[in-house]
C-alpha positions in Angstrom: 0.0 0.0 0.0 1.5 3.7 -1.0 2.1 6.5 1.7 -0.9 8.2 0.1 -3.6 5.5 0.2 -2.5 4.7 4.1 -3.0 9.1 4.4 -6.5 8.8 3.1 -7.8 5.7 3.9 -10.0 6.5 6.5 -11.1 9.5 4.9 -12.3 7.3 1.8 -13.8 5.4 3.8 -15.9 7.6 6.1 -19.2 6.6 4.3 -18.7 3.5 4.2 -17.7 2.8 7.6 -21.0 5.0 9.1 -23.5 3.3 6.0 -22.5 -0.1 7.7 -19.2 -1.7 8.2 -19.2 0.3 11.8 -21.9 -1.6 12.6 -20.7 -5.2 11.0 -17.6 -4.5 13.4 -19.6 -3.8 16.8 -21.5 -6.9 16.0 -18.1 -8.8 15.2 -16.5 -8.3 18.2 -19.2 -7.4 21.4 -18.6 -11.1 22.2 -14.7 -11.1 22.6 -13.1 -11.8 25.8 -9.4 -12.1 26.6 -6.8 -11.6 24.7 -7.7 -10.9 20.3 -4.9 -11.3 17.7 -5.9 -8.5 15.2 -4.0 -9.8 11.6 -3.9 -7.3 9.2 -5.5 -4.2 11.8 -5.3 -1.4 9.1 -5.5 1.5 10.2 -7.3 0.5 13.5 -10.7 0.7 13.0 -11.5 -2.0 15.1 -10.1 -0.3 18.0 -13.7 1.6 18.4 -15.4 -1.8 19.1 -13.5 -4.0 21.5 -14.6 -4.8 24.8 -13.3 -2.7 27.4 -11.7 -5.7 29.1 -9.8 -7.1 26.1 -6.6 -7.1 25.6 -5.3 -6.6 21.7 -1.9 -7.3 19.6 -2.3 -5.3 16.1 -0.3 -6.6 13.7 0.4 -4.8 10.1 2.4 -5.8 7.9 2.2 -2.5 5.5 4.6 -0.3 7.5 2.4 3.0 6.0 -1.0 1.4 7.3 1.3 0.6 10.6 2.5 3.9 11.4 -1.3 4.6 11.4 -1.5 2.3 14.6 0.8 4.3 16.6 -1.2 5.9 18.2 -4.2 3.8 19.1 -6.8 6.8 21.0 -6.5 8.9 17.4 -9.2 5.6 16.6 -11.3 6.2 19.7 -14.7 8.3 20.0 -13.8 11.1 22.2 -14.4 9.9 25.8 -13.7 6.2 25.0 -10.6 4.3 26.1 -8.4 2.1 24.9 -9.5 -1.7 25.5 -7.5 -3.6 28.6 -3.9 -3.0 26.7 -3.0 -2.2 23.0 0.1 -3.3 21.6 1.1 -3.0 18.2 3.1 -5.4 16.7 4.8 -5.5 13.0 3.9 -8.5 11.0 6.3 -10.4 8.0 4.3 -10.4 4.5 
């Protein structure tokens, strides 16, 4: 994935995300106790639907889409924390 597309993609996908996949995601992973192995965490959208109590490695192998997981409580809604523990983790192609 270019620098760019990793800059934009969660402007691009804005729409999308509020028409439906934020709601696919809440669904996904309301359930989710423990500790979650997110493969392939993007950007870190998921970030807004984990269980408080969970505990999450992100790993990304794109080091562009990566550096977007530096900083997990950009993902958050404002007043929401970050689930039991965040760790992000880079991940071999």
């Amino acid at each position: 994935m270019s620098r760019f597309m990793a800059a934009i993609y969660d402007w691009f996908m804005r729409d999308t995300e509020q028409a439906c996949l934020a709601g696919w995601r809440a669904e996904l992973l309301a359930d989710l106790r423990g500790e979650v192995l997110d493969v392939g965490a993007g950007t870190g959208a998921n970030l807004a639907h984990y269980p408080a109590d969970v505990r999450v490695v992100l790993t990304e192998p794109d080091p562009h889409m990566r550096g977007k997981l530096a900083t997990p409580k950009a993902k958050l809604p404002a007043g929401a924390r970050v689930p039991g523990g965040v760790r992000v983790r880079p991940a071999a192609v």
